[in-house]
MDAnalysis code that builds the backbone (N, CA, C; Angstrom):
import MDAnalysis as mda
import numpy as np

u = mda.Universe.empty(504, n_residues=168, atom_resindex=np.repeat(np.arange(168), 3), trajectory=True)
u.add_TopologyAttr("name", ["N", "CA", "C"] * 168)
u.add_TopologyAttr("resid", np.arange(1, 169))
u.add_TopologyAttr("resname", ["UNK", "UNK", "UNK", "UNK", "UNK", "UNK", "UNK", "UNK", "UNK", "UNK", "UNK", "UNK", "UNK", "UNK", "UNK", "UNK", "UNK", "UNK", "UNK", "UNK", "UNK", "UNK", "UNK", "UNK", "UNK", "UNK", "UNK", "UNK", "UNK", "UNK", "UNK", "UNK", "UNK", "UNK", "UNK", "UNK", "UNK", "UNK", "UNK", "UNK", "UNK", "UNK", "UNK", "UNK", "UNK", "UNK", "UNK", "UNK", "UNK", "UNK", "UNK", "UNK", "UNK", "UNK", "UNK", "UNK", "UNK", "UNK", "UNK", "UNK", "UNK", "UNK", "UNK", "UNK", "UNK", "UNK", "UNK", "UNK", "UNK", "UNK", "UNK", "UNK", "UNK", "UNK", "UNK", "UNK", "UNK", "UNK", "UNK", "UNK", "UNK", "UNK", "UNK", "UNK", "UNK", "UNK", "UNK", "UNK", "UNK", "UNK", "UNK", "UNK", "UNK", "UNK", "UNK", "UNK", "UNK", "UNK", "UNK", "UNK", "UNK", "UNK", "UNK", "UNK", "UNK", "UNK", "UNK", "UNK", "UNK", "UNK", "UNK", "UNK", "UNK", "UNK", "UNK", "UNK", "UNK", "UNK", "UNK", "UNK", "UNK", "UNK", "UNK", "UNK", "UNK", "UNK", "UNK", "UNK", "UNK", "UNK", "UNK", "UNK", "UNK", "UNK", "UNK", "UNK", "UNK", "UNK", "UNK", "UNK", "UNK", "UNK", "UNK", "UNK", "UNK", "UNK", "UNK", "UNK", "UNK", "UNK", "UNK", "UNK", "UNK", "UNK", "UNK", "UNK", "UNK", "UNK", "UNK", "UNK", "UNK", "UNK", "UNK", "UNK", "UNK", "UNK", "UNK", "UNK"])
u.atoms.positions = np.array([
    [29.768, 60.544, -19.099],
    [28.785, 59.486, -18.942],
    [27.486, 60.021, -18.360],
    [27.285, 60.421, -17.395],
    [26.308, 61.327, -16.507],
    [25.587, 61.843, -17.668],
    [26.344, 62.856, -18.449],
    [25.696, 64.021, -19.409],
    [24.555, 62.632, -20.440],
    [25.319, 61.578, -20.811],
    [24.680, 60.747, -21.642],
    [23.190, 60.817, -20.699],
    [23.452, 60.138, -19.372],
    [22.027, 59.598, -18.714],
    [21.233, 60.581, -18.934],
    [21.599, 62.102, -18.896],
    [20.872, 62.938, -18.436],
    [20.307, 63.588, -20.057],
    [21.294, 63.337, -21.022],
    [20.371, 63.247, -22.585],
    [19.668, 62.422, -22.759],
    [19.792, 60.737, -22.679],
    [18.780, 60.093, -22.847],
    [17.398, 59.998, -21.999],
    [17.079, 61.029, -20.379],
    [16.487, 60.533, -20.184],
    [15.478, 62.370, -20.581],
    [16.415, 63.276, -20.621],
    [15.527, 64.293, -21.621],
    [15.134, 64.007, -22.665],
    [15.487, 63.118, -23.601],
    [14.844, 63.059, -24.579],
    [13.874, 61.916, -24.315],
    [13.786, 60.694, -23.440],
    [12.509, 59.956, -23.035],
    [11.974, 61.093, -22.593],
    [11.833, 61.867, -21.676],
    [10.735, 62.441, -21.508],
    [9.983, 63.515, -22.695],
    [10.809, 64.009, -22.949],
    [10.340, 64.828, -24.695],
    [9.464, 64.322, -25.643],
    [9.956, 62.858, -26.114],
    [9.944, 61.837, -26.817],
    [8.670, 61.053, -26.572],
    [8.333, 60.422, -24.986],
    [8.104, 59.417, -24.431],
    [7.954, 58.608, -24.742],
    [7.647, 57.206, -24.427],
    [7.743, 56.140, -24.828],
    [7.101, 55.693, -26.257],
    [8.664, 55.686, -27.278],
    [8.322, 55.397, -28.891],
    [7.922, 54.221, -29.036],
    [7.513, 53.246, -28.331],
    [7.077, 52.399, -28.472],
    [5.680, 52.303, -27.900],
    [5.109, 53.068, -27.337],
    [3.716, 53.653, -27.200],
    [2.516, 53.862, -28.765],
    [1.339, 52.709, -28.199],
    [0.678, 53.302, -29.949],
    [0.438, 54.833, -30.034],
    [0.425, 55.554, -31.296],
    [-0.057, 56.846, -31.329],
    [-1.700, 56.770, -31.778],
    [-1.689, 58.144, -32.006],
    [-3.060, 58.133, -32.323],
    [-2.992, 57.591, -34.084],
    [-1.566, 58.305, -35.111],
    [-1.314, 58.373, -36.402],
    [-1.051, 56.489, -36.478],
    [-0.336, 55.607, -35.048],
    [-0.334, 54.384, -35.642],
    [-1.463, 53.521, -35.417],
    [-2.478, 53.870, -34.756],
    [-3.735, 53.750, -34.919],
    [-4.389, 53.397, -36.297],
    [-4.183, 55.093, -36.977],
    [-4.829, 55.586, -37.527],
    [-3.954, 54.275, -39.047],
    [-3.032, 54.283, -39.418],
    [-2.162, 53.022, -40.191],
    [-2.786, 51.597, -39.936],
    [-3.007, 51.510, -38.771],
    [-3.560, 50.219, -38.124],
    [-4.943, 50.009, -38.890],
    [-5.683, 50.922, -39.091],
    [-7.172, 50.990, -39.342],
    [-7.234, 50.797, -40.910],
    [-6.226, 51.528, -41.693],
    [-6.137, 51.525, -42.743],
    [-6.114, 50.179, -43.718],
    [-5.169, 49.210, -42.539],
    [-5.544, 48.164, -43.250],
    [-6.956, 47.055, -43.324],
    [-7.847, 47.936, -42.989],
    [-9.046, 47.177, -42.492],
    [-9.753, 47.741, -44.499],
    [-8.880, 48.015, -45.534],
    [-9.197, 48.428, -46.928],
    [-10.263, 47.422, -47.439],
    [-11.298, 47.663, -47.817],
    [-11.784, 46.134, -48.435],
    [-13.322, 45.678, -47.628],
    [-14.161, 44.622, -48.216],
    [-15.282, 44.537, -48.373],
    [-15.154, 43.251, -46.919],
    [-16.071, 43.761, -46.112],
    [-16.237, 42.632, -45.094],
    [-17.655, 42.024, -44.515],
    [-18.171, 41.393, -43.972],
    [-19.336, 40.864, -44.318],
    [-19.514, 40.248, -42.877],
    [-20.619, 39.804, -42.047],
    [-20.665, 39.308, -40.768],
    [-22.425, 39.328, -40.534],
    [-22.818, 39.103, -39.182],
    [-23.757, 38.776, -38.758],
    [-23.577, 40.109, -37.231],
    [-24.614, 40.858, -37.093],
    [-24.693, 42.107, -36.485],
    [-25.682, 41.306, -35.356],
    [-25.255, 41.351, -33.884],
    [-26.172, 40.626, -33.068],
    [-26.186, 41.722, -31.815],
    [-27.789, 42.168, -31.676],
    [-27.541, 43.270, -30.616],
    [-28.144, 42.725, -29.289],
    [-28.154, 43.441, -28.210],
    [-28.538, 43.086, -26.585],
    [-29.953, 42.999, -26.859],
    [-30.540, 43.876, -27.966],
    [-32.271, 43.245, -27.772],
    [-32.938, 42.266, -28.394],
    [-32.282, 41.401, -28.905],
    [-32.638, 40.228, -29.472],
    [-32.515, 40.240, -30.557],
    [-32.348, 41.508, -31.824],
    [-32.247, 41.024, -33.418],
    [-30.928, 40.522, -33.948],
    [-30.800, 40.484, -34.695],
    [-29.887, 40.009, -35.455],
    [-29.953, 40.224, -36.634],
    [-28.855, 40.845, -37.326],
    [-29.283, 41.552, -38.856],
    [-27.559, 41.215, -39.612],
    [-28.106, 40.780, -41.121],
    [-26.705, 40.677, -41.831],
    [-26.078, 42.101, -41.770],
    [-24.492, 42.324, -41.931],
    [-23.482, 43.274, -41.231],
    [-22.721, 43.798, -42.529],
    [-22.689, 44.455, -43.255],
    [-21.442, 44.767, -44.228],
    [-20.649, 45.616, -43.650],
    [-19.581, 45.864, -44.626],
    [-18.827, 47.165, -43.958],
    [-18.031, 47.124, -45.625],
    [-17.604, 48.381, -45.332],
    [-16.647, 48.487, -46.575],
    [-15.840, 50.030, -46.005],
    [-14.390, 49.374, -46.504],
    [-13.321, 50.611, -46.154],
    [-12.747, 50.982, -47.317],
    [-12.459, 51.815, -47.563],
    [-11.886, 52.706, -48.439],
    [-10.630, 53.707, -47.939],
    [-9.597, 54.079, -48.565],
    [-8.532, 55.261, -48.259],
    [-8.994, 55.711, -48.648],
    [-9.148, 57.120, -48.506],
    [-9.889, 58.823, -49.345],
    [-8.810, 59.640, -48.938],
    [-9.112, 60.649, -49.908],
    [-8.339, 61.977, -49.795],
    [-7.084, 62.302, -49.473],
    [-6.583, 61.521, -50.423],
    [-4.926, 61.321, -49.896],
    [-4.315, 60.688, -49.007],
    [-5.338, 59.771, -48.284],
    [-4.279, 58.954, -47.942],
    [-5.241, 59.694, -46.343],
    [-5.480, 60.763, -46.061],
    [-5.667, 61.177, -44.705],
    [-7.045, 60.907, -44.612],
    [-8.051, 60.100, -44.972],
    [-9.075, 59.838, -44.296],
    [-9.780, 58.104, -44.161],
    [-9.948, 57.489, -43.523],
    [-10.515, 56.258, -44.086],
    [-12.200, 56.600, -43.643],
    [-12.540, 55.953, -45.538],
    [-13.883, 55.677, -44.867],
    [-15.201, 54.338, -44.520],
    [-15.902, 54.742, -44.015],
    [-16.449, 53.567, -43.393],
    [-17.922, 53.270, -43.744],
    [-18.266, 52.254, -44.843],
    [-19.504, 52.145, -45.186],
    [-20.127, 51.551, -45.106],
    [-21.211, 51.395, -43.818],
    [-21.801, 49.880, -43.345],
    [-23.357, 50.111, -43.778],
    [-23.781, 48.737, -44.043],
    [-25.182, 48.226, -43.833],
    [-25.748, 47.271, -43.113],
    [-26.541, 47.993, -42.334],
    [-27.390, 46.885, -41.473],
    [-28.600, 46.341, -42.190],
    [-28.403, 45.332, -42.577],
    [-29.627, 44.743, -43.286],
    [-30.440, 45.817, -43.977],
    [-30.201, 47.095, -45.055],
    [-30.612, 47.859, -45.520],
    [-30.618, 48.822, -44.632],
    [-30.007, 49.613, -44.001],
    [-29.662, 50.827, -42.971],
    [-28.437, 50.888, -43.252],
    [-28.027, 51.822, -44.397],
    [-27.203, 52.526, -44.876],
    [-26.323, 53.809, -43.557],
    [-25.163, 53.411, -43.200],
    [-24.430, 54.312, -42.737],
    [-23.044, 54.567, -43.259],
    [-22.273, 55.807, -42.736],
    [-21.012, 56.461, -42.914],
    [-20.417, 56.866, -41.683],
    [-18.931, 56.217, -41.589],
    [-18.115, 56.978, -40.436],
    [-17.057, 57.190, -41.270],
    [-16.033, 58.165, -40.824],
    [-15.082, 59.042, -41.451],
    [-14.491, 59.301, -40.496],
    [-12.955, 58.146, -40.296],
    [-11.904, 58.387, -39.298],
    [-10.835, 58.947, -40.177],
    [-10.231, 60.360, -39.221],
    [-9.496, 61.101, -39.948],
    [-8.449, 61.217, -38.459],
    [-7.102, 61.998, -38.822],
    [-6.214, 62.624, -37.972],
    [-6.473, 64.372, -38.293],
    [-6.450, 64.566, -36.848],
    [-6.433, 65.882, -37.113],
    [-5.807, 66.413, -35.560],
    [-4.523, 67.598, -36.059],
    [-4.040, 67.950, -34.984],
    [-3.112, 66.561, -34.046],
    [-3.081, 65.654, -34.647],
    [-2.561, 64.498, -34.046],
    [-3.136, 63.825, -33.514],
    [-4.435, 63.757, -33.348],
    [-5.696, 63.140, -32.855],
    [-7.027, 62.426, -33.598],
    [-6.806, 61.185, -33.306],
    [-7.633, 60.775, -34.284],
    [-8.963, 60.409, -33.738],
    [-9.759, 61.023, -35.042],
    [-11.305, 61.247, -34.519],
    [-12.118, 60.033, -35.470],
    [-13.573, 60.124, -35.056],
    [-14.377, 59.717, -35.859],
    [-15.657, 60.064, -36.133],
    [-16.423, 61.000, -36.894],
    [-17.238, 61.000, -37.732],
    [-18.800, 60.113, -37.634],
    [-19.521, 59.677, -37.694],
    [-20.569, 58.886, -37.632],
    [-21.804, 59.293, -38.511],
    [-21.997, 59.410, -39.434],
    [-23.229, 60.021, -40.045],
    [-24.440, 58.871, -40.140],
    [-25.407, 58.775, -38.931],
    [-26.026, 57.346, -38.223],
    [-27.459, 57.582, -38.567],
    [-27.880, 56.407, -38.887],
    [-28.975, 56.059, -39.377],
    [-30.392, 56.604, -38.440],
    [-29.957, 57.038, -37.187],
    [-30.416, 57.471, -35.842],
    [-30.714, 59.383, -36.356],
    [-30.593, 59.749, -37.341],
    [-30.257, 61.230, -37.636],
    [-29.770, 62.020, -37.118],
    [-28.540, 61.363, -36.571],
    [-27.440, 62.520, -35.615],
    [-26.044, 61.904, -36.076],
    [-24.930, 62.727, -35.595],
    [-24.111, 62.622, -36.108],
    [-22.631, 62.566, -34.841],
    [-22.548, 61.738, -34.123],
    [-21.705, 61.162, -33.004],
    [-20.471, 61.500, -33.616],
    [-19.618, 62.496, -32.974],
    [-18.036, 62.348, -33.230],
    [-17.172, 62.175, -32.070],
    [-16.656, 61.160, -32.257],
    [-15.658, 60.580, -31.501],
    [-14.091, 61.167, -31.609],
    [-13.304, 60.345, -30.220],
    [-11.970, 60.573, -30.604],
    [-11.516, 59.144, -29.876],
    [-10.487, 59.112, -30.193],
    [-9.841, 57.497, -29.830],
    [-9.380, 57.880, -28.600],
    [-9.505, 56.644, -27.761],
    [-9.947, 56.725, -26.332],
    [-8.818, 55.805, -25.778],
    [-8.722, 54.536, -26.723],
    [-7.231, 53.758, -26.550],
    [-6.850, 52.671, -27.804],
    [-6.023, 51.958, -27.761],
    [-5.221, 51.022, -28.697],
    [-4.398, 50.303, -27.865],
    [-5.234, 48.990, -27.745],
    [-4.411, 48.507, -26.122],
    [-4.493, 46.679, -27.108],
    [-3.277, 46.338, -27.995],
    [-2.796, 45.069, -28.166],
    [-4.218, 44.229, -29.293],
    [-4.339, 45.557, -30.314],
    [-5.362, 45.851, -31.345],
    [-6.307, 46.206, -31.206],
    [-7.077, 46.224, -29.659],
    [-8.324, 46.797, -29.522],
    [-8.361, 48.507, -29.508],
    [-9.068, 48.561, -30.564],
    [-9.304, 50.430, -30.952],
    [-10.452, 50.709, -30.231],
    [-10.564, 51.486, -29.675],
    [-11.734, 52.024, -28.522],
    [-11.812, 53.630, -28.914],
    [-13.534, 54.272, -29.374],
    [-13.562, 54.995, -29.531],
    [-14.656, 55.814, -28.668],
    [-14.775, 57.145, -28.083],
    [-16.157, 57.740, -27.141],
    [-16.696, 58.858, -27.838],
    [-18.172, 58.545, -28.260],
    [-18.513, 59.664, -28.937],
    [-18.068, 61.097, -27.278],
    [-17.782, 62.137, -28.082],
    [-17.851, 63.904, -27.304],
    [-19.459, 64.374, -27.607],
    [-20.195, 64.192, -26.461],
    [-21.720, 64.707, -26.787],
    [-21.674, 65.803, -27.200],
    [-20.685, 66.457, -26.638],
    [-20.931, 68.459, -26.855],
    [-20.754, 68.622, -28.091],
    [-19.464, 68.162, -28.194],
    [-18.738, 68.544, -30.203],
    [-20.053, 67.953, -31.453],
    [-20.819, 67.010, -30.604],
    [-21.828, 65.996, -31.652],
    [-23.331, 66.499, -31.444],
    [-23.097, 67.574, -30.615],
    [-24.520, 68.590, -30.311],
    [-25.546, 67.755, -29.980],
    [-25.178, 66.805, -29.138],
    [-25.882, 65.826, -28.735],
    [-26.169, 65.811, -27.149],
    [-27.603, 65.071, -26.265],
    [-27.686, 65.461, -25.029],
    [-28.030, 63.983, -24.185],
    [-26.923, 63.765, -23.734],
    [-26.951, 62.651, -22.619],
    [-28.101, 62.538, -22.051],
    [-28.828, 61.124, -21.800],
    [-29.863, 60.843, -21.524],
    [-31.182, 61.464, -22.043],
    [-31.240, 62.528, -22.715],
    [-32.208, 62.689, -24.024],
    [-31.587, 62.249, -25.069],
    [-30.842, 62.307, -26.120],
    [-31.096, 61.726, -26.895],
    [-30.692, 60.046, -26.922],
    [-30.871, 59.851, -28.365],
    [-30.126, 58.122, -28.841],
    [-29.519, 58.563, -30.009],
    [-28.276, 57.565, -29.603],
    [-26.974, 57.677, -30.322],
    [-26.015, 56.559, -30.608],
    [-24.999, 56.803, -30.281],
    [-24.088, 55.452, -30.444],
    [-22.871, 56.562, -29.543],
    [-22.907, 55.739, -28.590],
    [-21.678, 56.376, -27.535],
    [-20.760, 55.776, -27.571],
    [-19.918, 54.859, -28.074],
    [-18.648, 54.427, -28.379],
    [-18.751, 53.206, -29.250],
    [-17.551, 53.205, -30.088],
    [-17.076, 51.834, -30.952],
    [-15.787, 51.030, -30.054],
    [-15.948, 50.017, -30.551],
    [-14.595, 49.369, -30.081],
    [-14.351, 48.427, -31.962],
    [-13.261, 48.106, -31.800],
    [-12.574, 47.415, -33.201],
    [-11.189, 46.670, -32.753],
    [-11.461, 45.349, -32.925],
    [-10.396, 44.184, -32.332],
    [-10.302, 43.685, -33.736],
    [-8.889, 43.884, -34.136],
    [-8.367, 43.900, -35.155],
    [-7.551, 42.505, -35.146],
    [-7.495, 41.981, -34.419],
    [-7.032, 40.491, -33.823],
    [-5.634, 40.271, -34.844],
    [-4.517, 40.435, -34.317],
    [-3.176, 40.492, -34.946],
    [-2.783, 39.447, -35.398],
    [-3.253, 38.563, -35.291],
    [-3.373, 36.880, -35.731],
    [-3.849, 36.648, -36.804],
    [-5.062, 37.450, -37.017],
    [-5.742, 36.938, -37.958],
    [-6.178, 38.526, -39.474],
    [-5.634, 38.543, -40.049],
    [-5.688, 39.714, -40.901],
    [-6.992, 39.825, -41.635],
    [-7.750, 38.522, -41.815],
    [-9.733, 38.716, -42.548],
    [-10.207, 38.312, -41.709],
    [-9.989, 38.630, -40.063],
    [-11.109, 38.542, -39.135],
    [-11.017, 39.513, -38.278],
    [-11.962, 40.627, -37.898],
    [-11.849, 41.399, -36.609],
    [-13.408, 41.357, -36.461],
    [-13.597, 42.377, -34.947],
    [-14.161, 41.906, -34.187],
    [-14.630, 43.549, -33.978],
    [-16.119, 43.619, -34.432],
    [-16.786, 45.167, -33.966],
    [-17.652, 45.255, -33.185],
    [-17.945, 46.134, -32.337],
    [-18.818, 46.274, -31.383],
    [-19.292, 47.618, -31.065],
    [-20.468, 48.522, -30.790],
    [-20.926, 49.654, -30.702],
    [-21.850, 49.442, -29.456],
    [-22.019, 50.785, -28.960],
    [-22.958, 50.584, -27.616],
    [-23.700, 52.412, -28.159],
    [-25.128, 52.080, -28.059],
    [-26.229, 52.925, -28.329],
    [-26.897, 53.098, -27.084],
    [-26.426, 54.266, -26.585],
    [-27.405, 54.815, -25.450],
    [-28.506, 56.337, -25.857],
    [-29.322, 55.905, -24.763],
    [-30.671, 56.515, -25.526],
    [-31.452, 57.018, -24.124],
    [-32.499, 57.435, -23.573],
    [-33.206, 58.067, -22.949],
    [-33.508, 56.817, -21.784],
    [-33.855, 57.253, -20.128],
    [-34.313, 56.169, -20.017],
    [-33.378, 54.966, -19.323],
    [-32.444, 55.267, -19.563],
    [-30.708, 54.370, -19.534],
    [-30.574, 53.562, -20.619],
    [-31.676, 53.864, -21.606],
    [-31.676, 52.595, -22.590],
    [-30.516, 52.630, -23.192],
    [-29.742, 51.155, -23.687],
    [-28.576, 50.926, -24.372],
    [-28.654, 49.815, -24.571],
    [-27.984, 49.790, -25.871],
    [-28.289, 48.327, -26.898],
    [-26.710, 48.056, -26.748],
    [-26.315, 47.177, -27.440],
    [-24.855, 46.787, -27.212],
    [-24.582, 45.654, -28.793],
    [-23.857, 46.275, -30.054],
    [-24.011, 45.239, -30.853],
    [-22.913, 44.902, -31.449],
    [-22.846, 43.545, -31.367],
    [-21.344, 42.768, -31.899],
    [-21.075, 41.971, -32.812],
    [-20.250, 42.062, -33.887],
    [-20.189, 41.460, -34.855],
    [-18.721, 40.705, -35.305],
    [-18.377, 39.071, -35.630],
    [-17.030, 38.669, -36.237],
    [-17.311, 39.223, -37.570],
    [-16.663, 39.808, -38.182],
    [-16.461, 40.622, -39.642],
    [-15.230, 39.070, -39.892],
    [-15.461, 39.046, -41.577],
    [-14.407, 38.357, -42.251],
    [-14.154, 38.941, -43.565],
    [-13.081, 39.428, -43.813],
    [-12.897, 39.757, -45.205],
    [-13.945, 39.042, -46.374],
    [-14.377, 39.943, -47.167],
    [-15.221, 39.341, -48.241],
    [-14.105, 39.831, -49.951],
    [-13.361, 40.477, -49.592],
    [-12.267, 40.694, -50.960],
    [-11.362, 41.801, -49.820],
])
């Protein structure tokens, strides 16, 4: 009996808690965000701009990608796993290129922090987009909930949030 406790609790620790999100069920989680979505983009400095987004699976299955417009401001993010860690990509309308890694997955909210260094980017000189968040709201499968925070020189930071609803 003993020997049992003392296998099951080597393999919790080996293991740890399988019921813990990963970064890969994250990364499944996101996947189903496939498809054309549409919203109203409202930031901390007063504009407000129509929101698209469009997701796609690529490359076998190991990349999703991410194709938004802000009222004609064409962007690309590209969340991939790599090494067991799932990152994100940003190719931003700002002409820099923010890569993130997932930061948490806490009861659908995906939280992501751009890495300034890896994104050759310089805190408080430049402007960027220093983290996403994505509330995938488990309730509701054509509604989630996006939000980005753009810090810039200055302490400047915008903060912009959008209800997305499936459009197909």
């Amino acid at each position: 009996m003993n020997y049992l406790i003392g296998l099951s609790c080597m393999l919790f620790s080996f293991f740890g808690n399988v019921n813990a999100p990963t970064d890969a069920n994250t990364f499944e989680a996101l996947k189903t965000l496939e498809g054309e979505w549409v919203g109203i983009l409202n930031k901390t400095n007063g504009s407000s701009v129509k929101f698209t987004l469009k997701y796609s699976v690529r490359s076998a299955g190991s990349a999703l990608l991410e194709e938004s417009d802000e009222d004609g401001m064409e962007m690309l993010t590209i969340f991939n796993l790599q090494n067991n860690r799932l990152h994100s990509t940003h190719y931003c309308g700002l002409q820099n290129k923010p890569v993130g890694t997932l930061q948490s997955n806490k009861a659908g909210v995906i939280s992501f922090q751009t890495d300034v260094n890896t994104s050759g980017l310089t805190a408080g000189k430049d402007t960027y987009v220093d983290s996403w968040e994505l509330n995938l709201l488990p309730n509701d499968k054509d509604t989630f909930e996006y939000k980005y925070i753009v810090k810039g020189p200055e302490g400047l930071q915008i903060i912009a949030t959008a209800t997305m609803k499936r459009a197909k």
